[in-house]
N, C-alpha and C positions, 0 to 999 in steps of 0.2 A: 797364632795357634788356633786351632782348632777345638772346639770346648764344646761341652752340653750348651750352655749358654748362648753362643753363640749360631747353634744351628737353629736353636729356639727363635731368637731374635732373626733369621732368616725364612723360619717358617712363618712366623708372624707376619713379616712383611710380603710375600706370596699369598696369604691370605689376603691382608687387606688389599693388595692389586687388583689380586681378585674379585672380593667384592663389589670396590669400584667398579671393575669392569662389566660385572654383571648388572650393577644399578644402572650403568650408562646406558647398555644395549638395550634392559627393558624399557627405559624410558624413553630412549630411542623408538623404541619398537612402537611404543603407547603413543609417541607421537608421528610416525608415520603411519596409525591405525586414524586416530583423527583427521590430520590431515586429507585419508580416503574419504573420511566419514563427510567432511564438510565439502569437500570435492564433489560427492555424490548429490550431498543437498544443494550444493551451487548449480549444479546439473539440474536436478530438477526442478530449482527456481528457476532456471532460464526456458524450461518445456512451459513450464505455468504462467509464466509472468514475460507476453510478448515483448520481443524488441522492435517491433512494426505493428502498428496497429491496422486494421481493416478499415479503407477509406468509404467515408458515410457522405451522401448525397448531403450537397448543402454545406459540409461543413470541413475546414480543414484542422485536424488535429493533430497533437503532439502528443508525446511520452515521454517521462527521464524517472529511473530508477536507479537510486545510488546508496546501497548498504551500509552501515557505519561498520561491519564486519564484513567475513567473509560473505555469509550470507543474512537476511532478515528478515522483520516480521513485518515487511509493508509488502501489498500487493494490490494489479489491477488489474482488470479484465475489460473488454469490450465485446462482446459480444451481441452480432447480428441477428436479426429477426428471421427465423426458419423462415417463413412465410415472403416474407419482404415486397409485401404488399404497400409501403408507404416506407419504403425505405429504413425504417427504422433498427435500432442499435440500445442496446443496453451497456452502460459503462458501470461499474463497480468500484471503487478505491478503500481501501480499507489499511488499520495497521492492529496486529494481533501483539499485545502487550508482551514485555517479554524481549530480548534479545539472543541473537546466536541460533544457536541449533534447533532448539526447543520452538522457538518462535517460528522458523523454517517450516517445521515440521506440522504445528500449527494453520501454516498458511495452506499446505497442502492441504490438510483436511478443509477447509474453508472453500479456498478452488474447487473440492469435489463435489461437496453439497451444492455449492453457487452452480454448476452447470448442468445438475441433473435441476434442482428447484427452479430458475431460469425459465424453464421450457413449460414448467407448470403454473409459475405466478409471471407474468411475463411485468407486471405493474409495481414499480421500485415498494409501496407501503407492504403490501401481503407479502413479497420478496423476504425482505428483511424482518419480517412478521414472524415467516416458518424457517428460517438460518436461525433466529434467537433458539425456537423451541425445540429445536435439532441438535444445537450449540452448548446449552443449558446442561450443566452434568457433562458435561465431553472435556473439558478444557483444563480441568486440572488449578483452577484457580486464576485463570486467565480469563481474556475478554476482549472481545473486539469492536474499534469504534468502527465504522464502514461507512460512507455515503455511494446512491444507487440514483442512477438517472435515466432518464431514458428519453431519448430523443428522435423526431425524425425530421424528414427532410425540409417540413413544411416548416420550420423551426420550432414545434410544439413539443414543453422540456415538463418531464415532471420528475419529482423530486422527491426522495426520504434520506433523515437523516440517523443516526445510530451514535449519538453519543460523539459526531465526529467533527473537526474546525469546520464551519462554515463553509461555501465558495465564496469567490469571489467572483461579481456579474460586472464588468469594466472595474468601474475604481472602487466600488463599493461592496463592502461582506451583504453577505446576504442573509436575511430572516429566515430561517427555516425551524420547525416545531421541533422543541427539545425532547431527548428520548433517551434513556439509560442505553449504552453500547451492548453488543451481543455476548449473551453468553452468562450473564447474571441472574434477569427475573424470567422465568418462564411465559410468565402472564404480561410481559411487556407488550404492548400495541405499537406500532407504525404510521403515524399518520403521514399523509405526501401532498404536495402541492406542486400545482402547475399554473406553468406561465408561457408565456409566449416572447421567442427570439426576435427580436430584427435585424435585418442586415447590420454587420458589423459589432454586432454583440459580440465580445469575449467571455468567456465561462472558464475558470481558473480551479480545479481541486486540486489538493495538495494533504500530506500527513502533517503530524507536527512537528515534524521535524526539519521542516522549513521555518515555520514557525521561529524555532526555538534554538535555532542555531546559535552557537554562543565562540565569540571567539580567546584570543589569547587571556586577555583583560577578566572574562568572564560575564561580558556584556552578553547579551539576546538580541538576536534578531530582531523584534518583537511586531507589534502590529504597525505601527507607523511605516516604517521599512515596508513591511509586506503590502501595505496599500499602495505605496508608491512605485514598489515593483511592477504590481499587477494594473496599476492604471499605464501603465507603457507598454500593455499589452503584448507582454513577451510570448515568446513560446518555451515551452517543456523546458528542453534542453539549459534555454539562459537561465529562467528562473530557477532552476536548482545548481549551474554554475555558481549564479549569483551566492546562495547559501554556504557555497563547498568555498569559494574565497572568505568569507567571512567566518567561519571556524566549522566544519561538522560535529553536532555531537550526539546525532541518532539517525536514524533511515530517513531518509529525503525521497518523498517520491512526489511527481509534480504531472498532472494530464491537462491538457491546455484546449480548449472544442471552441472554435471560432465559427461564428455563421457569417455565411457569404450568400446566402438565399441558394434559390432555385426558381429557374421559371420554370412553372406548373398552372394548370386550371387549379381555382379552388374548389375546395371541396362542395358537394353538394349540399352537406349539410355545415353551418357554422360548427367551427370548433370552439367547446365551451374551455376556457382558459383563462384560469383566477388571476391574482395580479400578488404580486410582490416586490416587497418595498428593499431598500439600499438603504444602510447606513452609512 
């Protein structure tokens, strides 16, 4: 029979179908509005963040960038010398704290300043001298470690670093001057140092996330691993394979600068070229 009661108990449930229905589409909605949104940023991590690097006299080079997300807060740059008067190349590696979206978003800003300042500090210390002071108050509590290099064909490398792992120069990490990462002290300084390649030199940067790979167990990659790796002078590609088998559990990004020399006259005048040590 048909009852008060029971049309109630029928409207009720109409309702609540309802409801459901409606929580399902907006959150539906809410995640095919994401999905655009990370889609967009994956777009334009792949403008920013080449997958062919520009080939540099003297030297052959690799790249591997592999997100622990859809997209991330590691990034590089190589960037040629307008001039290219001696062949020379600017390379950049950096990871902006942070995962996901926000980090993404991050890194763009970083790309833009790096390529207008670039062209005004062309020398890795002042570089990352005016990104801090640029940086500082912009980031929302964030911070970015970055190493900056610059290289040309003569094999002549100098060096700053930002708060960021070490290289690795064949089998051994390299010394470079400790420095707070960008984006914290205003009045932070940059100091750089330069050396000199020889044929057959490898020069290995990497974020930490190579590093710090951790697999099922909950072990680390750690350094030992990571020297052994880089003394079999991999390129890019393996060396971050290498990590993504042994567990991912942040941004992996890996640039590899091998010298193979050049024959050239030497320079007129000696190049002056400090020296550093391997651990």
């Amino acid at each position: 029979a048909v009852t008060l009661a029971t049309i109630l108990r029928a409207l009720l449930l109409v309702a609540i179908v309802t409801a459901v229905f409606i929580s399902y589409r907006n959150e539906r909605r809410t995640e095919l509005l994401l999905a655009h949104e990370f889609s967009s940023a994956r777009e334009l991590q792949r403008t920013l963040i080449p997958e062919n690097l520009h080939s540099i006299p003297g030297f052959e080079v690799s790249s591997s960038y592999c997100p622990a997300l859809e997209v991330g807060g590691d990034f590089f740059q190589l960037i040629p010398s307008p001039a290219d008067l001696d062949g020379s190349a600017l390379l950049l590696l950096g990871d902006v704290s942070g995962h996901g979206l926000r980090a993404a978003l991050s890194v763009s800003y970083v790309m833009g300043i790096t390529r207008v300042l670039s062209e005004l500090f062309p020398e890795p210390g002042p570089l990352l001298t005016e990104m801090n002071h640029r940086l500082c108050g912009q980031m929302e509590n964030a911070f970015v470690t970055c190493i900056a290099v610059r290289i040309n064909r003569l094999g002549v490398c100098m060096l700053s670093s930002a708060g960021h792992p070490p290289p690795f120069l064949n089998s051994g990490s390299m010394e470079v001057p400790g420095a707070l990462p960008l984006g914290i002290d205003t009045m932070a300084r940059y100091d750089q140092t330069t050396l000199q390649l020889n044929p057959g030199d490898h020069l290995a940067l990497y974020t930490d996330g190579l590093l710090e790979a951790r697999n099922k167990a909950g072990e680390l990659y750690g350094f030992e691993r990571l020297q052994k790796l880089f003394a079999a002078h991999p390129s890019a590609p393996q060396a971050a394979e290498e990590a993504l088998r042994f567990g991912q559990d942040d941004d992996v990004t890996v640039v590899t600068l091998a010298y193979v020399g050049i024959r050239e006259a030497a320079l007129e005048e000696p190049v002056d070229v400090g020296s550093i040590r391997t651990a």
